[in-house]
N, C-alpha and C positions, 0 to 999 in steps of 0.2 A: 135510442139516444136519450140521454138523462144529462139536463143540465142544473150544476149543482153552483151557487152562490157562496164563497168561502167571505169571512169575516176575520182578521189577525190583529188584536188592541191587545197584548198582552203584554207588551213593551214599546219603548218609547215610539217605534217604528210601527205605523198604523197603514193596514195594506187590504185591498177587496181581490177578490178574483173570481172568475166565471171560467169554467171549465163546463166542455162538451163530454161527458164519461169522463177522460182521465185527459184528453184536448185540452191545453189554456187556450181560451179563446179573446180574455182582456183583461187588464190588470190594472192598479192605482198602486200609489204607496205615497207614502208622504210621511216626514222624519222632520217632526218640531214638536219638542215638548208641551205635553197638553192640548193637542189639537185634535182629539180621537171624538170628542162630541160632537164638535161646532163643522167637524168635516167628513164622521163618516157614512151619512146618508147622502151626501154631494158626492160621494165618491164611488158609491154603490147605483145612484143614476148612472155616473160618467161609463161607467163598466158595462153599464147594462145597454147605454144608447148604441155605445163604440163597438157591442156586436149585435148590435137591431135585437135582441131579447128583452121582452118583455115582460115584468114582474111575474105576472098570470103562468110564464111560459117554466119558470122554477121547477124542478123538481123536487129540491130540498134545497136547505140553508146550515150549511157549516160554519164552526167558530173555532177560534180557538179555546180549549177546555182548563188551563193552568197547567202548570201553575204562573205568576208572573205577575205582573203590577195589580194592585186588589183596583182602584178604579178604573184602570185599562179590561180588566175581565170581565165589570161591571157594564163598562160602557158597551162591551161586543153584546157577552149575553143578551143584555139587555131589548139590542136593536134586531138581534137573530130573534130572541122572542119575538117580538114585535112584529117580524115580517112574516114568523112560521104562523102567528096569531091569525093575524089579518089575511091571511094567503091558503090558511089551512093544507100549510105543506110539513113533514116532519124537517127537523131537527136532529143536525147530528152534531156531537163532540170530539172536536181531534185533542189531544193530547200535543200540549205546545211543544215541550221536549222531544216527541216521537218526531214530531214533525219536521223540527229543526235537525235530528240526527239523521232523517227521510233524505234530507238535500246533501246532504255529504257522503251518505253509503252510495249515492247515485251518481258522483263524480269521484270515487274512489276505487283503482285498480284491484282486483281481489279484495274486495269487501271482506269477505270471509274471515282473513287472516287478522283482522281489528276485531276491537271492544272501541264503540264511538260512547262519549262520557258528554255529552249537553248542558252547559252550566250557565244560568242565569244568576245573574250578580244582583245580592240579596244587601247586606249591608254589613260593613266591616270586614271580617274574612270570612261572613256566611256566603253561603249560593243556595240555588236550586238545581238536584242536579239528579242524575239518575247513569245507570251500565247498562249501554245495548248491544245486543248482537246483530250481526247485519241483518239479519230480517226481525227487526226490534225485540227480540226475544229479551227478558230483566235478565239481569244476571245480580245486578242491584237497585234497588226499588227505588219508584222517586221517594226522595226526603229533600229536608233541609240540613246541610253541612255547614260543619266549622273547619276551614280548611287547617289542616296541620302540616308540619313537615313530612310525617308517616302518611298522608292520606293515600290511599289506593295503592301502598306499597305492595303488598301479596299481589294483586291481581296484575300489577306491573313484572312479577318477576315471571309473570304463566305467558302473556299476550301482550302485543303493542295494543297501547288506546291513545285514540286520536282522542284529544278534547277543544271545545270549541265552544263560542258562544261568548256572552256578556262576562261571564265570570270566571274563563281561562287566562286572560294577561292576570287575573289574582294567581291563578293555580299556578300557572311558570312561575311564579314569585314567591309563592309560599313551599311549593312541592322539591322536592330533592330532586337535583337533575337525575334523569334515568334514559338511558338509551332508547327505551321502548315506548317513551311518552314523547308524543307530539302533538302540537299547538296549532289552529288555525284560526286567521283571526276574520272579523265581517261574516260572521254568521248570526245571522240576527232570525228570527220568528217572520214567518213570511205564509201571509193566505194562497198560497202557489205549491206551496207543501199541503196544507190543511187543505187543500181541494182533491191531488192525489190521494193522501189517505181516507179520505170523505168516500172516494169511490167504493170501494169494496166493503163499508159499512153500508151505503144506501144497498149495494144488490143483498146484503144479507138483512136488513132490515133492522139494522142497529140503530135502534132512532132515541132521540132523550123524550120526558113528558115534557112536552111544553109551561105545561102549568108552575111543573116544580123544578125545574133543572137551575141548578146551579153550579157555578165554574170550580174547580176545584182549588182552591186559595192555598191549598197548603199548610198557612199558617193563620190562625184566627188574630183576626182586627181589634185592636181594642182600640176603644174611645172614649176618650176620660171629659168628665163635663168641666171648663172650669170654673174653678173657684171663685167664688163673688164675693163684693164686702159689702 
């Protein structure tokens, strides 16, 4: 029995979980802007009281990996560090995207016969977004997209793809209606997924360096000084 501590600040929605192997065993979330500092150590107690485990009792600490809000990734990272540091437990990386398509292929009849498309809403008619096969296989890589009217038209005319997530009410908006695309909405990033996939990385031993791991951004930050007179 291996119990693994999941961590999810990659969007607005900030969530803990504790799973027993692949068991949830208690869970937080909490949905208010900017709130991922000042509450997710309070939240990571509350998780740990409400099923009697104790820090020590850890087997590893999952987070979410990106891509997704650059201070949201900062703030998990950060605190996954901080616990694998002091705990001398590894460290695993979920992939926010995988994670978020994880919970849909899971309550979807014949999985199989979809391509799930994960879209976090990036800014204007960018996203984050990536092609999965039911058992997360790429079919297209994550990137960053500018959605067009043609986006994802070939692969629409081969396969239905469910898409979902922060940056699908853009895609019905921008995309050409097509028989074969379908919309879901309230899929958000959630450490209840990143716990599941967490599992079968700790029995294989997929662990990040503590020292140097960092979240996958995606897209580099820039930060301009201002100008003084």
């Amino acid at each position: 029995m291996a119990y693994i501590l999941s961590l999810e600040t990659s969007s607005s929605v900030c969530s803990v979980a504790l799973h027993q192997d692949q068991q949830l065993l208690s869970y937080a979330e909490l949905q208010m802007e900017k709130s991922h500092s000042s509450h997710i150590t309070v939240m990571v107690r509350q998780v740990l009281e409400y099923a009697g485990v104790k820090l020590e009792q850890l087997d590893a600490v999952a987070v979410s990996g990106g891509p997704g809000s650059y201070t949201g990734l900062r703030i998990g990272s950060g605190t996954a560090k901080g616990l694998c540091f002091s705990l001398d437990k590894p460290l695993i990386s979920v992939s926010t995207l995988a994670s978020m398509a994880q919970q849909v292929i899971a309550v979807t009849p014949a999985p199989e016969r979809y391509l799930f498309c994960p879209m976090l809403d990036a800014r204007r008619s960018e996203v984050y977004t990536c092609l999965l096969t039911h058992d997360l296989g790429e079919q297209r890589p994550v990137e960053p997209m500018i959605l067009e009217a043609s986006s994802f038209a070939l692969e629409l005319e081969k396969q239905p793809i469910i898409f979902f997530g922060s940056g699908a009410t853009k895609a019905q908006e921008l995309l050409v209606p097509h028989p074969n695309a379908f919309y879901l909405n309230n899929v958000n990033p959630t450490a209840k997924a990143i716990g599941v996939l967490a599992w079968p990385k700790l029995q294989a031993g997929e662990f990040e360096d503590v020292a140097y791991y960092e979240p996958f951004y995606l897209k580099e930050v820039y930060i301009t000084k201002p100008s003084g007179k």
